[in-house]
C-alpha positions in Angstrom: 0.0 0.0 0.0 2.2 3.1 1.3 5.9 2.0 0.1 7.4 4.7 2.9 5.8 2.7 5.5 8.4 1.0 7.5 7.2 -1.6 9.8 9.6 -2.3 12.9 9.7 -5.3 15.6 10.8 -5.2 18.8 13.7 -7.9 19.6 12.6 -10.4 22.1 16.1 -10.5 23.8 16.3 -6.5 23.9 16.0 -6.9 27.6 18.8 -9.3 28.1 20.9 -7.4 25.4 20.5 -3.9 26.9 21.2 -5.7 30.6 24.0 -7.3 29.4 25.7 -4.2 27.9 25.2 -2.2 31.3 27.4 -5.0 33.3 29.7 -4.6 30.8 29.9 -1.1 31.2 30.2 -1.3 35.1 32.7 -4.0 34.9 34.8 -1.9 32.5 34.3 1.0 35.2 35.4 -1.2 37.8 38.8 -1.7 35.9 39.5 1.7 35.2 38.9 2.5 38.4 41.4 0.0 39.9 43.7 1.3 37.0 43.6 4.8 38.3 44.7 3.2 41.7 47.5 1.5 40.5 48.7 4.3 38.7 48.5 7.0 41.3 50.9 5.0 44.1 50.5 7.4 46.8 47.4 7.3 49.0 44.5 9.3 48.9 42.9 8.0 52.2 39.6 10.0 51.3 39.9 9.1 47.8 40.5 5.6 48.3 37.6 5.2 50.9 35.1 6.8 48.2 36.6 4.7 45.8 35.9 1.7 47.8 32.4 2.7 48.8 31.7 3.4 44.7 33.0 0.2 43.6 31.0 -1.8 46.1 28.0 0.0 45.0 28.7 -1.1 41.4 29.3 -4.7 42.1 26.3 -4.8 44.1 24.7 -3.4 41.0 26.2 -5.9 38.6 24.8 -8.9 40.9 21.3 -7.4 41.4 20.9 -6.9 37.3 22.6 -11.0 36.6 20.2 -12.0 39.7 17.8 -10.5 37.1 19.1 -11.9 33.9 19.0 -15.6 35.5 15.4 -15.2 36.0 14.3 -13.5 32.2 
């Protein structure tokens, strides 16, 4: 009928795709960040203690979102 008429379907494992992509993204975060603590060498005691408190935050993150992916 209307040749412009574009028809699009939503991927079933968009979910799991998107999820996945986010870990990925945190993990990666989690190495830079223990990058940029390797590199610096002195101590930041402030620093480091945010650092920590961030990092546990985003591997709580990452196993909340795979608790998540197991059950999808």
């Amino acid at each position: 009928m209307d040749e412009r008429k574009r028809y699009f379907f939503a991927n079933d494992d968009y979910k799991k795709i998107r999820f996945e992509k986010i870990v990925q993204k945190m993990q990666d975060e989690l190495k830079l960040m223990d990058d940029l603590k390797n590199f610096r060498k002195t101590e930041h005691k402030e620093d480091d203690e945010r650092i920590e408190v961030y990092k546990a935050l985003l591997n709580k993150s990452i196993s909340n979102i795979q608790e998540s992916l197991n059950k999808l």
